[in-house]
N, C-alpha and C positions, 0 to 999 in steps of 0.2 A: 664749061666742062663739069662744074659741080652743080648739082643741083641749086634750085633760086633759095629754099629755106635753110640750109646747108651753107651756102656762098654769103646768108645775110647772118646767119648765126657767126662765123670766122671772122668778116668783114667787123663785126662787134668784140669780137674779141683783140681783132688787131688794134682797135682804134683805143679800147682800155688797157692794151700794154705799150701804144704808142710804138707801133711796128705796121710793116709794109703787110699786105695782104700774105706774097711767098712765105716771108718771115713767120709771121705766127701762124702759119699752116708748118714749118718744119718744127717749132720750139713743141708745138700742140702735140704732135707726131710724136717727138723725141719725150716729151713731159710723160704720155698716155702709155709710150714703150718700156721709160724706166719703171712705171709704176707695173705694169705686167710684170715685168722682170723679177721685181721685188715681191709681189704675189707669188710667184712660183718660189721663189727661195725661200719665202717665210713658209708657205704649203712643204718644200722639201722638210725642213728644218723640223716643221713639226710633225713627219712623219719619222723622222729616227728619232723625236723626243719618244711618239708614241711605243714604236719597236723597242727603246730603252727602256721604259717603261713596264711591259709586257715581259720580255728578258727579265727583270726584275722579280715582278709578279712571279713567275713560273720557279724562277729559283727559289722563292719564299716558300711557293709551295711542294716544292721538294726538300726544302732545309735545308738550301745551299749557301744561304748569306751568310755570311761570317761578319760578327759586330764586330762595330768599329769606335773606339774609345773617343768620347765626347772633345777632350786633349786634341786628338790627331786634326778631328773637323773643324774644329778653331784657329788650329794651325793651318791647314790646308788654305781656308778662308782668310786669314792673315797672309799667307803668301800673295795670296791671289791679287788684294784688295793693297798689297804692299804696306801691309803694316808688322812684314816680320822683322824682331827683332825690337820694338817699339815697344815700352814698357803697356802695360792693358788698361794702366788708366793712375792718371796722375795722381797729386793731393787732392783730397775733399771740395770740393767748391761750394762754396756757401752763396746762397742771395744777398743781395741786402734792401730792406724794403725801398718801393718807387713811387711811394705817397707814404701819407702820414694819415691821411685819412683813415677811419676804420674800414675793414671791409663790412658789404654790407650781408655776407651770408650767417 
């Protein structure tokens, strides 16, 4: 049913994931589908990055953006990253040297 160069390329692949011929004709199938799948969604994804984008652009160029205080964006970004509420950064941390040697710069 498959072609002979097609039938000996599969047959090579079953035998290096140690599966039946059927077998890695469905895994191959299923592996080549998700990866489509995941091409189209990353294609979606970056075309409302690009529309966000643009929307953006356009407001700037009418003087629609309204600034947003550098405070809020660290916050938002702490929420985000779950670090609200978590002091911004402990005592001082000091080295302490890891040879005795000089350096040589």
């Amino acid at each position: 049913m498959l072609p002979t160069a097609l039938r000996a390329r599969l047959s090579a692949q079953a035998q290096r994931r140690s599966l039946k011929l059927s077998t890695a004709l469905r895994v191959l199938l299923d592996e080549r589908l998700c990866d489509l799948e995941a091409e189209e969604q990353l294609s979606r994804a970056e075309e409302w990055q690009r529309a966000q984008v643009w929307a953006s652009w356009e407001r700037y160029q009418r003087s629609e953006n309204r600034e947003v205080p550098w405070g809020d964006l660290q916050a938002l970004f702490d929420a985000a990253l779950g670090r609200a509420g978590q002091p911004k950064s402990g005592s001082p941390k000091t080295s302490r040297p890891t040879s005795k040697r000089k350096s040589r710069g």
